[in-house]
TORKOL-4160 file (C-alpha; in steps of 0.2 Angstrom, whole numbers, padded with zeros to 4 digits, m for minus):
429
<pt num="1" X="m0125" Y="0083" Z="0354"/>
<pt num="2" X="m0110" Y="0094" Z="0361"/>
<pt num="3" X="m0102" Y="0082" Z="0369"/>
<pt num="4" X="m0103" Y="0070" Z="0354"/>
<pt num="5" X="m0095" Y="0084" Z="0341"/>
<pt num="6" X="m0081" Y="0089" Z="0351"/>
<pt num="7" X="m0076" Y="0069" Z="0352"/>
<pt num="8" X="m0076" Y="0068" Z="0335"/>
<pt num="9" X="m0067" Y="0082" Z="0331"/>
<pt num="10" X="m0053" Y="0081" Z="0344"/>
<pt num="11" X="m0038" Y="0071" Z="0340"/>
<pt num="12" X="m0022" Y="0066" Z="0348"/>
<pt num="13" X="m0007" Y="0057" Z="0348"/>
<pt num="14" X="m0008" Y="0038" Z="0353"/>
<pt num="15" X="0005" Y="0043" Z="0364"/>
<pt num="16" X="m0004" Y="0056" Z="0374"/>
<pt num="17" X="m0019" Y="0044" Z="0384"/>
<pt num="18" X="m0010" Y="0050" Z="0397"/>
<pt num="19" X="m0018" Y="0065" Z="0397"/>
<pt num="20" X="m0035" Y="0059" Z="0401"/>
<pt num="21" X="m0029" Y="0048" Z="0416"/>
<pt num="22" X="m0025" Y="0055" Z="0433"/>
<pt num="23" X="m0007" Y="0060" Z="0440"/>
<pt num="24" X="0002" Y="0073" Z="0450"/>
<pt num="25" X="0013" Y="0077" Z="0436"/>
<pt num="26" X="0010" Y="0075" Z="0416"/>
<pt num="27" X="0028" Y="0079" Z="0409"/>
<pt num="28" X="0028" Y="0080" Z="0387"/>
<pt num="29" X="0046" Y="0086" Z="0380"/>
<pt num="30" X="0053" Y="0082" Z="0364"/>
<pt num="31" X="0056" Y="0091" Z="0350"/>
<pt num="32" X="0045" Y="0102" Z="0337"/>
<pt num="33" X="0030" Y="0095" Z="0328"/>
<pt num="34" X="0026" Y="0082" Z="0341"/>
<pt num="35" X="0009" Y="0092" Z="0343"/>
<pt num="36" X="0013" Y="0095" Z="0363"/>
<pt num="37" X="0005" Y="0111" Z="0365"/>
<pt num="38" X="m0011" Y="0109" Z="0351"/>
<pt num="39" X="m0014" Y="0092" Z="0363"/>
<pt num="40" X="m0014" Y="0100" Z="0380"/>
<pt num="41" X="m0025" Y="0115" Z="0374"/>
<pt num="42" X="m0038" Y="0103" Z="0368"/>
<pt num="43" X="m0037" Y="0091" Z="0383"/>
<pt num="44" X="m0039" Y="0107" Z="0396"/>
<pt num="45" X="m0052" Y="0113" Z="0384"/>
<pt num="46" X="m0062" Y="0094" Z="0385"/>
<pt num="47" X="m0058" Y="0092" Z="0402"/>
<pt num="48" X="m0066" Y="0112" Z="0405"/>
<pt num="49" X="m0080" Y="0109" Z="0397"/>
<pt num="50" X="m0086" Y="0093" Z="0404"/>
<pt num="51" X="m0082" Y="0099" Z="0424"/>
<pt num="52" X="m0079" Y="0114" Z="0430"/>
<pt num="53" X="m0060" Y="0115" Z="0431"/>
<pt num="54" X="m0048" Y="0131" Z="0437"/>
<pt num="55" X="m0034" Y="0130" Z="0425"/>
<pt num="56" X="m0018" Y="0142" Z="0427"/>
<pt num="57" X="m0007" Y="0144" Z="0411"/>
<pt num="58" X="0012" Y="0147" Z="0420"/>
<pt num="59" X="0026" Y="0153" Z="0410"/>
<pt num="60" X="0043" Y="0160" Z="0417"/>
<pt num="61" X="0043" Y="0175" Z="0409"/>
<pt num="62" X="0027" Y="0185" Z="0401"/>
<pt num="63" X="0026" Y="0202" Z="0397"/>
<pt num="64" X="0008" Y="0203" Z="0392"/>
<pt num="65" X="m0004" Y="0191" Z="0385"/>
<pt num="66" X="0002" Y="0189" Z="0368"/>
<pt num="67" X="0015" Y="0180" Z="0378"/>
<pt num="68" X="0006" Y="0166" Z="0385"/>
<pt num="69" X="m0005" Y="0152" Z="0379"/>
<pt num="70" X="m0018" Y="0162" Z="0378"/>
<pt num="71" X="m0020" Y="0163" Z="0358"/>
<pt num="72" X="m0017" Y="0145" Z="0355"/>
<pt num="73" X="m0032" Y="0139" Z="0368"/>
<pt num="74" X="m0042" Y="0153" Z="0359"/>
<pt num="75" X="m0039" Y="0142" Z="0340"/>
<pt num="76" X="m0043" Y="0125" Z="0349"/>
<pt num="77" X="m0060" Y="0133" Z="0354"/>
<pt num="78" X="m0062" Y="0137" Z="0335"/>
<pt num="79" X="m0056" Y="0121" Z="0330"/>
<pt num="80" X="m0067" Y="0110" Z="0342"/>
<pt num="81" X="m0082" Y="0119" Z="0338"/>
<pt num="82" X="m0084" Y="0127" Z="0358"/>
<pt num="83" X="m0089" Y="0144" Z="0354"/>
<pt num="84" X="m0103" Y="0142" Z="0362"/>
<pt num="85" X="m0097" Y="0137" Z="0377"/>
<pt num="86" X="m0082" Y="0148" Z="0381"/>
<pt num="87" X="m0081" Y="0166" Z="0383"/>
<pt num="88" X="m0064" Y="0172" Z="0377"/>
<pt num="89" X="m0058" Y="0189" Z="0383"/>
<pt num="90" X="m0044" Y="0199" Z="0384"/>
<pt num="91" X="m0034" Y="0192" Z="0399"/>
<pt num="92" X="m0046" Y="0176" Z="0403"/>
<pt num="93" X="m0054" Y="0162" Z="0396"/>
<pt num="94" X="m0072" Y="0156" Z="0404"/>
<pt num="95" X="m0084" Y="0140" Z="0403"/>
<pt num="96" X="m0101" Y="0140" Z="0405"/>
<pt num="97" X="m0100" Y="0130" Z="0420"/>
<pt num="98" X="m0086" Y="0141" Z="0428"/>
<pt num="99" X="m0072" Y="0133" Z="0424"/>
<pt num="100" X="m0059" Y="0148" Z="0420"/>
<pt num="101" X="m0043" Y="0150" Z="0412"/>
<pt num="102" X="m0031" Y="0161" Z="0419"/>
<pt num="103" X="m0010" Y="0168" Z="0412"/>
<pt num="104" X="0003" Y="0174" Z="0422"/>
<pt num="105" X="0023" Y="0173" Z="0422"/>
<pt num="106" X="0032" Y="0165" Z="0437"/>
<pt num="107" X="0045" Y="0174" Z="0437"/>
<pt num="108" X="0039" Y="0193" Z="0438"/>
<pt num="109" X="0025" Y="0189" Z="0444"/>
<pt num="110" X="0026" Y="0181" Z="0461"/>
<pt num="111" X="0013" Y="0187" Z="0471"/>
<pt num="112" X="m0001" Y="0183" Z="0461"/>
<pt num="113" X="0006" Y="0169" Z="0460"/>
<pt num="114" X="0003" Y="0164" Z="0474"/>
<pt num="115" X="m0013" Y="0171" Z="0478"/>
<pt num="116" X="m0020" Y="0160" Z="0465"/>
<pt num="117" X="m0033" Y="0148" Z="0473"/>
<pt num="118" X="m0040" Y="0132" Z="0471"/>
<pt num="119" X="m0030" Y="0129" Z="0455"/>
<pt num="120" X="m0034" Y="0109" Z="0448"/>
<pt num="121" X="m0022" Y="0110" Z="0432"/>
<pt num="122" X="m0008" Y="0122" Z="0428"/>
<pt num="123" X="m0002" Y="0121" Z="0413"/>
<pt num="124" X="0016" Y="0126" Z="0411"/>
<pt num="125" X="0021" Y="0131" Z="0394"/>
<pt num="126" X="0040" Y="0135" Z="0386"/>
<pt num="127" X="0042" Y="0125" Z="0404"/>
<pt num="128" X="0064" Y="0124" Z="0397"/>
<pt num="129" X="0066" Y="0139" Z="0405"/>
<pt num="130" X="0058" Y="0138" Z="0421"/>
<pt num="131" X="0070" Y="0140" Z="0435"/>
<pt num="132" X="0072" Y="0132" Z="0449"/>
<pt num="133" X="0065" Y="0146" Z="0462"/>
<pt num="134" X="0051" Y="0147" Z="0452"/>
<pt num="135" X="0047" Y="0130" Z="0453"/>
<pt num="136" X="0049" Y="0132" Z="0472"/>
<pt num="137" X="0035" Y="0147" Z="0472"/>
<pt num="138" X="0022" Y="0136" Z="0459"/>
<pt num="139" X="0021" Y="0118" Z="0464"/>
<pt num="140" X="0016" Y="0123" Z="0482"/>
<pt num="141" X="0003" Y="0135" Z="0474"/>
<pt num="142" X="m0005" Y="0121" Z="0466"/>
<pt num="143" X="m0011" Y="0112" Z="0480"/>
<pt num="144" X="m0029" Y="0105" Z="0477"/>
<pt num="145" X="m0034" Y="0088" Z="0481"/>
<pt num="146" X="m0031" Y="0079" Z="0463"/>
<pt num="147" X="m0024" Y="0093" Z="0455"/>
<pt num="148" X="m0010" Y="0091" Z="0443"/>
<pt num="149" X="0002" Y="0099" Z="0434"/>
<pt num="150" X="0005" Y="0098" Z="0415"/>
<pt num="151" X="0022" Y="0101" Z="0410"/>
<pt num="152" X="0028" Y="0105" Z="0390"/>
<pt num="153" X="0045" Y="0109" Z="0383"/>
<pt num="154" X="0057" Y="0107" Z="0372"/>
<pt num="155" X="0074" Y="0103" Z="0380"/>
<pt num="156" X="0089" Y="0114" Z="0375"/>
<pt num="157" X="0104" Y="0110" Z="0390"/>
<pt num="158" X="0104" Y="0094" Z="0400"/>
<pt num="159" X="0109" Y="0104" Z="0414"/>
<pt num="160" X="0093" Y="0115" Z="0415"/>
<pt num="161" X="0081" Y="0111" Z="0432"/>
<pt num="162" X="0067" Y="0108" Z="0420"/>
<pt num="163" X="0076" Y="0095" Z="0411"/>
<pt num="164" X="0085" Y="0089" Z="0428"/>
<pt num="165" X="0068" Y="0088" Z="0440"/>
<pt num="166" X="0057" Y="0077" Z="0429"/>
<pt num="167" X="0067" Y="0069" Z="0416"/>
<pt num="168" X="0082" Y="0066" Z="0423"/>
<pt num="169" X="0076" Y="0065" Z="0442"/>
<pt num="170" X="0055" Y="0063" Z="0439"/>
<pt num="171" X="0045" Y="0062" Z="0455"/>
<pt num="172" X="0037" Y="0047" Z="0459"/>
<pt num="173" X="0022" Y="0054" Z="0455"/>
<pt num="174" X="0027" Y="0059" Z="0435"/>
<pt num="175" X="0021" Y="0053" Z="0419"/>
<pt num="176" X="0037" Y="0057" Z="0407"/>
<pt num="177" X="0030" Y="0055" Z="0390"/>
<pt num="178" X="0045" Y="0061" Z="0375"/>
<pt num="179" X="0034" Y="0067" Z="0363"/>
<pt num="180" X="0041" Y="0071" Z="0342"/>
<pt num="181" X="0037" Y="0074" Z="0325"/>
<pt num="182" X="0038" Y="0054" Z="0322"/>
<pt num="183" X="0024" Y="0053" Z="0333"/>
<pt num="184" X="0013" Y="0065" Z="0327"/>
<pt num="185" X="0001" Y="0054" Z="0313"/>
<pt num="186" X="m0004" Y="0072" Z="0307"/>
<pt num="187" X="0014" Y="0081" Z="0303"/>
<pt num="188" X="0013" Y="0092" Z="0288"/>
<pt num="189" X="0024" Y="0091" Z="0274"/>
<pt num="190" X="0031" Y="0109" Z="0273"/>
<pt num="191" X="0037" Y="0104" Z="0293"/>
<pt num="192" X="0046" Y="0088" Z="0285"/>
<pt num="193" X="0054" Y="0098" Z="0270"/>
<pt num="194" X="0061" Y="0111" Z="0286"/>
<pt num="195" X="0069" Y="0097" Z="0296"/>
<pt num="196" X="0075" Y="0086" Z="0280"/>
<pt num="197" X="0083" Y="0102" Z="0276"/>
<pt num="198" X="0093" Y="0105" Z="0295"/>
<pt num="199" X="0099" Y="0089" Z="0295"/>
<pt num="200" X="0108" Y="0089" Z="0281"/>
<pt num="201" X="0116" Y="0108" Z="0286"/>
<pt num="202" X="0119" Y="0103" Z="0304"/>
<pt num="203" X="0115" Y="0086" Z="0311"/>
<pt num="204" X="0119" Y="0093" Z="0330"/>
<pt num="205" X="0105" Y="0105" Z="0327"/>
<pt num="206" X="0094" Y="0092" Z="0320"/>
<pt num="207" X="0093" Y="0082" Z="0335"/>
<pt num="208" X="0090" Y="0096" Z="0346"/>
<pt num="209" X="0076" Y="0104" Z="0338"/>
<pt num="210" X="0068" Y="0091" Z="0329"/>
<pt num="211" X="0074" Y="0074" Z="0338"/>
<pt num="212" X="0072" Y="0082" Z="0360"/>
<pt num="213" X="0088" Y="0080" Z="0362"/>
<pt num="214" X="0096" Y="0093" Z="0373"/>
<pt num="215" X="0113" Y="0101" Z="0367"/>
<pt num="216" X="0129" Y="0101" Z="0376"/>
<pt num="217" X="0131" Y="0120" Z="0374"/>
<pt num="218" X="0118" Y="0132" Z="0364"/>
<pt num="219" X="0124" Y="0141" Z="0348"/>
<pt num="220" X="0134" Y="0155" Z="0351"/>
<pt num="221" X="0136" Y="0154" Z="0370"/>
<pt num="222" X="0147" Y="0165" Z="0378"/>
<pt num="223" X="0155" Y="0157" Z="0395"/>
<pt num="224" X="0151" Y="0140" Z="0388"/>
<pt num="225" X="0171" Y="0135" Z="0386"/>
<pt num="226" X="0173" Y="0144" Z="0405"/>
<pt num="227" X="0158" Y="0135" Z="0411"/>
<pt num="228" X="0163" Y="0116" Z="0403"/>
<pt num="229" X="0179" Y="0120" Z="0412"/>
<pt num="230" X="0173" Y="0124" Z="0429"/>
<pt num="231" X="0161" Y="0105" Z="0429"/>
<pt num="232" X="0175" Y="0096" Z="0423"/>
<pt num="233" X="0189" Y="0102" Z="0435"/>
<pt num="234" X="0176" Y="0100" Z="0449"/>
<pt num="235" X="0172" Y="0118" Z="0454"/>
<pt num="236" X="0155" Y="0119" Z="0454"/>
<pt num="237" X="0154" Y="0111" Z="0470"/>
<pt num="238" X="0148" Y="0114" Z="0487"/>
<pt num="239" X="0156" Y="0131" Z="0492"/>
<pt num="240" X="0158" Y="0135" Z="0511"/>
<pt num="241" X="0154" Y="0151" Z="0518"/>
<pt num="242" X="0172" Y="0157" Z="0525"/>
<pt num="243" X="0165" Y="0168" Z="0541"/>
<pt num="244" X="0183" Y="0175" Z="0542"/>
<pt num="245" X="0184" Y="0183" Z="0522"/>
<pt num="246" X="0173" Y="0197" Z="0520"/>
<pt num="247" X="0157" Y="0193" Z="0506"/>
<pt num="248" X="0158" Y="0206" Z="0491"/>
<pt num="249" X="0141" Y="0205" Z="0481"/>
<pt num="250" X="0140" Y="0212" Z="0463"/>
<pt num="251" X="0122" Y="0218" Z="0454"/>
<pt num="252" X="0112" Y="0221" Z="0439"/>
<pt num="253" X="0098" Y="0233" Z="0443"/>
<pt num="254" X="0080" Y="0230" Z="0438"/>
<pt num="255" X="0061" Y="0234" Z="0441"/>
<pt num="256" X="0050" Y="0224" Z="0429"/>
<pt num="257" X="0066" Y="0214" Z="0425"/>
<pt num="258" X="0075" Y="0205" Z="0435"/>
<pt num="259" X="0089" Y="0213" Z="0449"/>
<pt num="260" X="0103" Y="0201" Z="0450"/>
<pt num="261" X="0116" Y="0198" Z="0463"/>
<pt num="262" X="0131" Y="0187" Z="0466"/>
<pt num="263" X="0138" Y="0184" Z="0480"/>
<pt num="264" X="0159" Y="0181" Z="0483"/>
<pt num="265" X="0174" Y="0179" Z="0492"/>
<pt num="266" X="0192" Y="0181" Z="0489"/>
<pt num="267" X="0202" Y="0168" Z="0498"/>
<pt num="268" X="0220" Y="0167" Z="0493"/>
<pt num="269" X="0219" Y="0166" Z="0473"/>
<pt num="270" X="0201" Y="0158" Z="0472"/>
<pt num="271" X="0185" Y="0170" Z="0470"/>
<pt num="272" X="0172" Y="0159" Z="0478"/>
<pt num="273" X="0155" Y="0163" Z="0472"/>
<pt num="274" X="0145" Y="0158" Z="0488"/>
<pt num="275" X="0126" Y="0162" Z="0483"/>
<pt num="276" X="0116" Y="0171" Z="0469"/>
<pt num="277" X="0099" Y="0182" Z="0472"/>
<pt num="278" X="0086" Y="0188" Z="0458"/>
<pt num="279" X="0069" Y="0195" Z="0460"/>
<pt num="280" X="0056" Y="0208" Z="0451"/>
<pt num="281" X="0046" Y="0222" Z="0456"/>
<pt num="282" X="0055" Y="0222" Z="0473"/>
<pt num="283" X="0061" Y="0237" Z="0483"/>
<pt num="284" X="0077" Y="0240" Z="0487"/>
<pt num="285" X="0076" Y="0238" Z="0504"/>
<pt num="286" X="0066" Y="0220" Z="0500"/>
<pt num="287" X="0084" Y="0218" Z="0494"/>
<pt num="288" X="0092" Y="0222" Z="0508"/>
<pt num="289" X="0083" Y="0214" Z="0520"/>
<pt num="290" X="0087" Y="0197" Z="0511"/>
<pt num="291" X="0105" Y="0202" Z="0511"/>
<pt num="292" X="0106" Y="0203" Z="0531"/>
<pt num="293" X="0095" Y="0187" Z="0533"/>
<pt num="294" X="0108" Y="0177" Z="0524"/>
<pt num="295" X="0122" Y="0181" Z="0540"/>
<pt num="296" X="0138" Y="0187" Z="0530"/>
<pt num="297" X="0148" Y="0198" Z="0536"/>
<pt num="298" X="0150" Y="0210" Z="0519"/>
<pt num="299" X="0163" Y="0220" Z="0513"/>
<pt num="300" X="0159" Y="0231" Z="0496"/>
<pt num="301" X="0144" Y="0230" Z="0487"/>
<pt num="302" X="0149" Y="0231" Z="0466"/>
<pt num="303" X="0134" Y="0241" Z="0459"/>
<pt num="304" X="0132" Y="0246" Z="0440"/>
<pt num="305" X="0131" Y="0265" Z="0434"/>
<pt num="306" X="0115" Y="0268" Z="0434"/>
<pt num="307" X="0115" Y="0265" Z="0454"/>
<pt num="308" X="0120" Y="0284" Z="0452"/>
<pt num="309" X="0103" Y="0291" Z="0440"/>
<pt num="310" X="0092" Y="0299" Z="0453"/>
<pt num="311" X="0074" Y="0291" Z="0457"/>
<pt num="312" X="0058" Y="0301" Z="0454"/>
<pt num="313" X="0049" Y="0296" Z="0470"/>
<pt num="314" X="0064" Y="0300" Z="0480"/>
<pt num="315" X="0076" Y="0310" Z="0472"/>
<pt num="316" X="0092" Y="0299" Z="0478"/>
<pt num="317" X="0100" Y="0287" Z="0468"/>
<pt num="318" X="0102" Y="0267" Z="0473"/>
<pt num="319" X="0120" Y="0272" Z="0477"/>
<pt num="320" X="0115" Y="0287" Z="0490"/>
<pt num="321" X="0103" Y="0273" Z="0498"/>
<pt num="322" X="0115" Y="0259" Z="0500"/>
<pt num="323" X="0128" Y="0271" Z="0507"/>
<pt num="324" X="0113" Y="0280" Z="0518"/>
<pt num="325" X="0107" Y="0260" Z="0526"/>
<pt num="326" X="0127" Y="0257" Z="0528"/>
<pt num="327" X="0131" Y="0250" Z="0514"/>
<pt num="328" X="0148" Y="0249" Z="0508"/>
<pt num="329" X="0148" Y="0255" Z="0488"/>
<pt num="330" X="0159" Y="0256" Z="0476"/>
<pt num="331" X="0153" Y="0259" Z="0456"/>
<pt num="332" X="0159" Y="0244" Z="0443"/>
<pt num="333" X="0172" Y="0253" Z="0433"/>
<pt num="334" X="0164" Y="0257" Z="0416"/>
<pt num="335" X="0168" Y="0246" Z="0400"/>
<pt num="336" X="0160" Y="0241" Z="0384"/>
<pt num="337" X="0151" Y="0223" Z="0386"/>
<pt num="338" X="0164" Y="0218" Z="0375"/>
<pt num="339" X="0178" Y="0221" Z="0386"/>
<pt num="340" X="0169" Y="0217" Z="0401"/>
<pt num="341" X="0165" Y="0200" Z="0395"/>
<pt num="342" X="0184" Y="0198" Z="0389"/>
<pt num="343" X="0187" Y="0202" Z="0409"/>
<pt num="344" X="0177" Y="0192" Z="0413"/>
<pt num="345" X="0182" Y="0178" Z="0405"/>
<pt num="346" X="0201" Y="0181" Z="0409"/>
<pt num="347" X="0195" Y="0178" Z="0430"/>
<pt num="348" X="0185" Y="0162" Z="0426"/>
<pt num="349" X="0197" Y="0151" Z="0431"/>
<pt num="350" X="0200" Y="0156" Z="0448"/>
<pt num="351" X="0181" Y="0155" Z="0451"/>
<pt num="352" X="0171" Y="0142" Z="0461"/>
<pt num="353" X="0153" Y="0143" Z="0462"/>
<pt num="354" X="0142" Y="0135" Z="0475"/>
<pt num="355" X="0131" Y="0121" Z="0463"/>
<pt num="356" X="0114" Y="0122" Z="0475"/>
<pt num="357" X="0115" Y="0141" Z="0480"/>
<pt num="358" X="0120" Y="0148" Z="0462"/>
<pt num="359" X="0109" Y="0136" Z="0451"/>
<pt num="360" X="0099" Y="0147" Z="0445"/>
<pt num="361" X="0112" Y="0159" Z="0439"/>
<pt num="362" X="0122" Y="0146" Z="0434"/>
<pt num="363" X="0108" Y="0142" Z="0422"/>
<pt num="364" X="0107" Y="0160" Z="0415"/>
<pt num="365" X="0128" Y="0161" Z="0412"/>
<pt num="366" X="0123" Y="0142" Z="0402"/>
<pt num="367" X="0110" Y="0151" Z="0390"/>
<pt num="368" X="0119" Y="0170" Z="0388"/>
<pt num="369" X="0125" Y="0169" Z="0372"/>
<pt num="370" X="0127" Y="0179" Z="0356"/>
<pt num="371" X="0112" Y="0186" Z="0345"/>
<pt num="372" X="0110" Y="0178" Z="0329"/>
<pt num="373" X="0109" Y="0187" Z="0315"/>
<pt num="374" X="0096" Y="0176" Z="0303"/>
<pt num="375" X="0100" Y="0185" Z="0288"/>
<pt num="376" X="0117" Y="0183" Z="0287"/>
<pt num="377" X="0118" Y="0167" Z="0299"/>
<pt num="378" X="0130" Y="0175" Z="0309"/>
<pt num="379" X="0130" Y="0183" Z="0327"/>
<pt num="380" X="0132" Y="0197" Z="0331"/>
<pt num="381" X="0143" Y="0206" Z="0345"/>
<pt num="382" X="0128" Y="0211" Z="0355"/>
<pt num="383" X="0121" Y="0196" Z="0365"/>
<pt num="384" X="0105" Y="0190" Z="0367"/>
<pt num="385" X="0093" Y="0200" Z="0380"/>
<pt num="386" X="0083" Y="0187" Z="0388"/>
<pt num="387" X="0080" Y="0179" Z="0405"/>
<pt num="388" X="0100" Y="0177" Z="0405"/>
<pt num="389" X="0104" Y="0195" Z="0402"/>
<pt num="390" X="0102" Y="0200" Z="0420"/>
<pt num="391" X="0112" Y="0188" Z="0429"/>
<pt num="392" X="0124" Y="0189" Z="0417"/>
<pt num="393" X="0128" Y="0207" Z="0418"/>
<pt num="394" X="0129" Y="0204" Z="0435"/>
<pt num="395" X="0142" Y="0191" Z="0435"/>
<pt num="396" X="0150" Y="0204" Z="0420"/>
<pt num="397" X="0150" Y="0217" Z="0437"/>
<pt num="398" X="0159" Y="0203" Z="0447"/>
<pt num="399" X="0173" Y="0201" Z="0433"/>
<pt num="400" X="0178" Y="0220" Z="0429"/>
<pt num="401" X="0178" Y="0223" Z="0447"/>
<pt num="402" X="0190" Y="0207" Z="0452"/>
<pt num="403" X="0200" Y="0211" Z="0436"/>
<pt num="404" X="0200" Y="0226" Z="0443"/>
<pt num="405" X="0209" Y="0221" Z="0459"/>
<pt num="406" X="0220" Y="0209" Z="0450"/>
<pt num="407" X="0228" Y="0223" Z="0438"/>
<pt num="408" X="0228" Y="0236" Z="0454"/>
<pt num="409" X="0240" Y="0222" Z="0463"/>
<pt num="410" X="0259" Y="0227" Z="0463"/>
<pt num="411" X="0271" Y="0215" Z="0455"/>
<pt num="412" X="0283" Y="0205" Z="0464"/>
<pt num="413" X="0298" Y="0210" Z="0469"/>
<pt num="414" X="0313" Y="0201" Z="0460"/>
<pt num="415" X="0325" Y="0197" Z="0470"/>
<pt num="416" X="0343" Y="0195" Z="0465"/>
<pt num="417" X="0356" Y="0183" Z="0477"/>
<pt num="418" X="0373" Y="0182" Z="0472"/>
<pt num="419" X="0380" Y="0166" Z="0470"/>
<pt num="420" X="0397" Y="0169" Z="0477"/>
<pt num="421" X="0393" Y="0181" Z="0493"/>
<pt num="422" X="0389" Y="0197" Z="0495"/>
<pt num="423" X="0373" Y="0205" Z="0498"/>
<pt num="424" X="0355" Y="0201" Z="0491"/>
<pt num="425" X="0350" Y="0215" Z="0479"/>
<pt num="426" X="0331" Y="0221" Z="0479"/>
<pt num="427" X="0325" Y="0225" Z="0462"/>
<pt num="428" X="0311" Y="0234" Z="0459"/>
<pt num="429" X="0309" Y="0249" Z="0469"/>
């Protein structure tokens, strides 16, 4: 019988029964070769074919389908022998017995999201770098009588929300299982020659990818001496609104990537970053809208260059429609990433960020960091462009425009008194 193969061919863990008893929340982290995602894939698959289920494969980012799980369940069919049973196609998966597989990223992708109905597992892959707003938008989505959530990752900072909501903080409701390669009665040799191999170059390393442990900072951050900083000398904090300073905001534009905004005050020597704000595939005036509901009162909006390049639908820039709605605009002054980190990093000090309103873009400043160069194993001067990229570029806005202001300040006057009478001398002008 069918039934009869597929238990015979499908293995797990030991450590994995969890996956076959109910719970709200089934969370597996750890480090490579556990067999986390090969497990899941072959527990939805089993749990599909016995009852029809409604199975969403979440992810924070995906650009297309080869981004997603969607190959991986697609091998487990092979391997357990269901080709029978499930259609595969292009963007879905189906059962015989209607239970369905569907793929789609959280983060540029909110709306169908949201629309999705009747959802009994969700399965969310690569979950390290989910964000906490995207977290916000799924879990009520998946709303189901006895639905549950399956959560896989490898952990790469402590300070991550993934890390921080279920396995630092777990609901109630959570099943935490750390899951790696020492568990995995099936780990291949060539896997084993690999990891013998980084422990002996980097130990750090080692314990990351191999052992789950998540790192202190990743390789070849950029802010991550600036960021270590600001926890320790306790300012990323809760930051106040001051209703009497007016709020500058600072932005990275995007469409199908993300459009990122930081929110800041200037009171006395301090730049308090008061709130954050990303989204995709939004209007502008989505954008604006959000920034009015939010009650500051503003001062200038910091917008980069190409605020200026003139739209095909409307033939007015960004620029000409933040001024047109009343906007005050000004255009960051133009310098190489290079330099504008360097100013960036020069302003750092002087920053406090708000630890609740700025948490997701405080994740991204954690993960921007230099591209390696795997040839050479060295990295490069261009940094990475991932999730992070946005955010940071916006918070690279926020430092050349405050540098900016800074270096435009004029110097004190000195001011010379004799010591013996006599008049004061002002020096300087």
């Amino acid at each position: 019988m069918a039934t009869r193969t597929t238990e015979t061919k499908a293995r797990f863990p030991p450590k994995l029964k969890c996956l076959f008893k109910p719970a709200r929340y089934k969370i597996i982290h750890g480090g490579r070769g556990g067999g986390k995602s090969w497990s899941v894939a072959r527990a939805l698959l089993l749990a599909g074919y016995n009852d029809p289920i409604r199975v969403l494969c979440a992810r924070e980012f995906q650009a297309s389908i080869s981004d997603s799980v969607h190959r991986l369940l697609s091998d487990q069919i092979d391997a357990l022998h269901l080709n029978d049973f499930y259609t595969i196609e292009k963007a879905t998966i189906f059962g015989r017995n209607g239970t369905e597989f569907r793929f789609a990223g959280i983060s540029n992708n909110v709306q169908a999201i949201k629309s999705f109905e009747g959802i009994t597992h969700c399965w969310c892959e690569e979950a390290e770098n989910i964000r906490k707003r995207s977290w916000e938008t799924l879990i009520p989505t998946v709303r189901r009588d006895g639905s549950e959530i399956w959560v896989t990752f490898n952990p790469q900072l402590e300070t991550d929300e993934t890390y921080q909501r279920f396995v630092v903080k777990p609901p109630p409701s959570a099943v935490v299982v750390r899951l790696n390669w020492s568990d995995n009665p099936w780990f291949p040799p060539v896997l084993r020659d690999e990891m013998e191999l980084l422990k002996e170059r980097d130990e750090d390393a080692w314990l990351n990818v191999w052992e789950g442990h998540p790192r202190q900072n990743l390789d070849g951050a950029i802010y991550a001496a600036e960021l270590r900083a600001a926890q320790d000398s306790g300012r990323i904090c809760k930051v106040a609104y001051d209703a009497t300073k007016p709020v500058h905001t600072f932005w990275d534009l995007g469409w199908a990537d993300n459009t990122s905004i930081w929110f800041a005050q200037v009171v006395g020597f301090e730049y308090r970053v008061i709130d954050h704000l990303s989204g995709s595939q939004r209007p502008l005036q989505a954008y604006l809208v959000d920034l009015q509901a939010r009650g500051y009162v503003y001062g200038t909006d910091w917008l980069p260059h190409d605020a200026r390049a003139k739209q095909l639908g409307t033939g007015r820039s960004i620029e000409e429609l933040m001024r047109a709605a009343g906007r005050t605009v000004r255009i960051v002054p133009m310098l190489s990433v290079e330099d504008g980190i360097n100013a960036t990093r020069t302003i750092f000090a002087n920053c406090w960020f708000d630890a609740e309103k700025c948490s997701e873009g405080l994740q991204s400043l954690r993960h921007y960091r230099y591209e390696l160069d795997e040839k050479n194993g060295t990295f490069k001067k261009v940094p990475l462009h991932d999730f992070a990229s946005h955010d940071a570029d916006a918070f690279r806005s926020l430092g050349i425009s405050l540098k900016a202001k800074e270096d435009r300040k004029p110097s004190p006057l000195a001011v010379t008194v004799p010591l013996h009478g006599g008049s004061a001398s002002w020096m300087g002008l």
